[in-house]
N, C-alpha and C positions, 0 to 999 in steps of 0.2 A: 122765473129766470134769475140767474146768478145778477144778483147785487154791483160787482164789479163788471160784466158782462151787458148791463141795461143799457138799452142804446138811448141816444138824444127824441122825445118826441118833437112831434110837431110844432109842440106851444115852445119849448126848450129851442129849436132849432129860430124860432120868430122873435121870442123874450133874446135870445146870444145875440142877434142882427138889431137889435133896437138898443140892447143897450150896449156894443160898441159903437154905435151912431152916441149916444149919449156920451159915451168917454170924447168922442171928436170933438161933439158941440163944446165941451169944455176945453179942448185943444190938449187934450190929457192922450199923448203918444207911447205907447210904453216900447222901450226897445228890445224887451227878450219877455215872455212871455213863459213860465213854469210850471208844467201841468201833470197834478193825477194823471195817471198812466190810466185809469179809467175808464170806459169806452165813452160816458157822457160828458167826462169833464174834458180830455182829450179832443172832442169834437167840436167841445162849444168853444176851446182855445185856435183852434181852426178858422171855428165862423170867425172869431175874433179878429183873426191875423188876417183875411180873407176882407172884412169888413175896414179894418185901421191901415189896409194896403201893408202890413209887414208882411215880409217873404218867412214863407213856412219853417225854411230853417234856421229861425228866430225863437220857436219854440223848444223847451227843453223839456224833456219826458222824466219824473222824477217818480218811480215806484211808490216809494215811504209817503210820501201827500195821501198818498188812501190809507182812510180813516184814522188818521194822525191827531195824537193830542195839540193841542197848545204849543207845550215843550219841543215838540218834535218839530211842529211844521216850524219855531222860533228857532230851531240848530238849521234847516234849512234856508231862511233869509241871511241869517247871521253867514252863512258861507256863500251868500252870494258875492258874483264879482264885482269889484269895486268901480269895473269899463261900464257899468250900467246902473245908471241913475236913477229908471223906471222900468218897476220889473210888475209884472200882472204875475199874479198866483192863481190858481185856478184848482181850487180842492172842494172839499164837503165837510159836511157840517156833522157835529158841533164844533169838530178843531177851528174851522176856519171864524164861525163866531166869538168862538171865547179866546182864538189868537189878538182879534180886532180889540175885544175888550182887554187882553192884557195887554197891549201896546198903545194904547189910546183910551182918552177920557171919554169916548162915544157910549152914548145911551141907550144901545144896542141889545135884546138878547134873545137874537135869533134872526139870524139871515132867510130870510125866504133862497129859495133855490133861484138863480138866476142876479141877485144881488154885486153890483157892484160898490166900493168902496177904496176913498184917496188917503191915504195918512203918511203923511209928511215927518222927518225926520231931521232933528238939528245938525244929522253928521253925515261926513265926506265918506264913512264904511259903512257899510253893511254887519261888523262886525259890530259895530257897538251897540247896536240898537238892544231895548231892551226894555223890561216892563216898563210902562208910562211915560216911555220917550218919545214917542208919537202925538203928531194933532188928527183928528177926523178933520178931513178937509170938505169930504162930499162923501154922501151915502144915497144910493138908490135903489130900488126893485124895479120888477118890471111889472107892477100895481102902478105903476107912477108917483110913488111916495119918493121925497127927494129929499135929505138932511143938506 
């Protein structure tokens, strides 16, 4: 099956529902939520919104998130809107690992699929963020490994 066409399994559909329960327990609400157009990254932004109680049309469907470098998914944030303070990204890997790592000092390298992570930013834009201007605040999988 087509790579962008693969749908969410089972374990994908159970790992999405655990660990936005995890973002809760943290009280980590994100208000708009930006996804691979995907069919698995797409769905698990669903479970997400589904799980965190955000209304589906919170989600933003962003083509270029698949298989995007570093650089790319970083022109994507940088344009996000400045009305939302917490934004969930929801891509694939490697871009979205080596994004984490060039925005942040996290010890990172290699997100398992299903991986959640928090990185905090000294500024008021979206615009300025930019290599090493991030903290890892929390890192998880759905192994239950927790930074």
């Amino acid at each position: 099956m087509e790579d962008f066409k693969r749908p969410l399994n089972q374990t994908g559909k159970t790992d999405a529902a655990n660990m936005a329960e995890r973002l809760l327990n943290r009280k980590v609400l994100p208000e708009l939520l930006v996804s691979s157009t995907a069919l698995r990254a797409i769905s698990t932004a669903r479970l997400f919104a589904n799980t965190l109680q955000i209304d589906l049309k919170e989600i933003r469907e962003e083509s270029s998130i698949y298989e995007a470098s570093a650089e790319t998914l970083l022109k994507i944030v940088n344009g996000f809107d400045d009305e939302y303070r917490t934004i969930a990204l929801f891509g694939h890997n490697p871009g979205v690992t080596e994004l984490l790592l060039k925005l942040s000092s996290g010890d990172v390298y290699d997100l398992s699929p299903g991986s959640i992570a928090l990185i905090e930013f000294p500024f008021q834009s979206w615009k300025f963020i930019s290599s090493g201007t991030g903290e890892l605040k929390f890192l998880s999988n759905p192994d239950g490994f927790s930074y």
